[in-house]
C-alpha positions in Angstrom: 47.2 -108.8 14.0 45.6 -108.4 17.5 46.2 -111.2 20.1 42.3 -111.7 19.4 41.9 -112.3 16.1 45.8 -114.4 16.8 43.7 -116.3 19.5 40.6 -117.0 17.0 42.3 -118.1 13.9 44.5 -120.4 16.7 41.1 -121.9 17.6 39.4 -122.0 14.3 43.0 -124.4 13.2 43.4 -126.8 16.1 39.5 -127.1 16.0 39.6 -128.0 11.6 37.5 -125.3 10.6 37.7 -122.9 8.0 39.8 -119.3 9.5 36.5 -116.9 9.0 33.9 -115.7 11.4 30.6 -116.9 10.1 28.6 -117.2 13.2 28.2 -114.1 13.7 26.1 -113.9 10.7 23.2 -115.9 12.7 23.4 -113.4 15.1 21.4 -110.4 14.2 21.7 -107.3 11.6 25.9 -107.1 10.5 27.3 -103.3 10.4 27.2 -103.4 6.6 23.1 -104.2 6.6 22.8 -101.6 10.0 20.6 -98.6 8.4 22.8 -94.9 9.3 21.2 -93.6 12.6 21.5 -94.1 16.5 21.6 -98.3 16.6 24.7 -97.9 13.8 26.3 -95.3 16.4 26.0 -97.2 19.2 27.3 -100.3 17.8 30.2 -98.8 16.2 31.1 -97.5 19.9 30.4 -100.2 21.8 32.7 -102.5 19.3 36.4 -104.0 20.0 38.9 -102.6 17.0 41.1 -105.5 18.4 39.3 -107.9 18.1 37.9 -107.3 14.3 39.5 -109.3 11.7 40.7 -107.2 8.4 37.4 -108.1 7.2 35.7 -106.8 9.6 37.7 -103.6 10.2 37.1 -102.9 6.7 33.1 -103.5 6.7 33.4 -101.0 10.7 35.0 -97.9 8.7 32.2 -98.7 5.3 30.1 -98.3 8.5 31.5 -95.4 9.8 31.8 -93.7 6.6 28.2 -94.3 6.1 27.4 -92.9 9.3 29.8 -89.5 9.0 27.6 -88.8 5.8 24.2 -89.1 7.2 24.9 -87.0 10.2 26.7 -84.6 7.4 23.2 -84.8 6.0 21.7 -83.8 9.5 24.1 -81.1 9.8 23.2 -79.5 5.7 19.8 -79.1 6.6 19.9 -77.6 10.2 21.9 -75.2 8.6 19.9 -74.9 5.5 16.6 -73.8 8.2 18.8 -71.7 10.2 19.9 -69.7 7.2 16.2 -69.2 5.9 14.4 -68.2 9.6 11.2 -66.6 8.0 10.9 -69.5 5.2 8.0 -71.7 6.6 8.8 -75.3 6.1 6.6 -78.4 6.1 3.6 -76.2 5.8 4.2 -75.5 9.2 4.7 -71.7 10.0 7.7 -71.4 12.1 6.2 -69.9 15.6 4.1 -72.6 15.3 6.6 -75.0 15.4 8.8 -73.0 18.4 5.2 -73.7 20.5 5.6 -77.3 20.0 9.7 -77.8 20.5 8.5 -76.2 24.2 
């Protein structure tokens, strides 16, 4: 274990409470509830490995699995428009679209 998570569960002892984290379920939208997308990338970045319990380690890679697949997702269908030029999509004919991208 990390001296962090050594350190909490030291606390949570001397202090007679329970050796879990639950205060940080009052604190906003958990990694496991975070839809995939740019706020789930961002937090999975800015987080401290060493300081997650095994809990929490294990909902950060669910996360992280999560995220790989939705930008795998991104990825399938840039390449499924790049592979079919001339194939108008959206109902939008594809010059069209170049004029508004800039």
């Amino acid at each position: 274990m990390s001296p962090g998570v050594v350190d909490f569960l030291f606390r949570q002892l001397v202090a007679g409470r329970p050796p879990v984290d639950l205060q940080w379920q009052d604190e906003g939208v958990t990694l496991s509830a975070q839809p995939a997308g740019a706020e789930l990338a961002r937090r999975l970045d800015e987080t401290d490995l060493d300081a997650l319990t095994p809990t929490e380690l294990f909902h950060y890679v669910r996360a992280a699995q999560r995220l790989a697949a939705w930008a795998e997702g991104l990825r399938e269908a840039a390449v499924d428009r790049y592979c079919q030029p001339g194939k108008p999509q959206d109902g939008v004919v594809p010059s069209a679209r170049r004029a508004s991208l800039g």
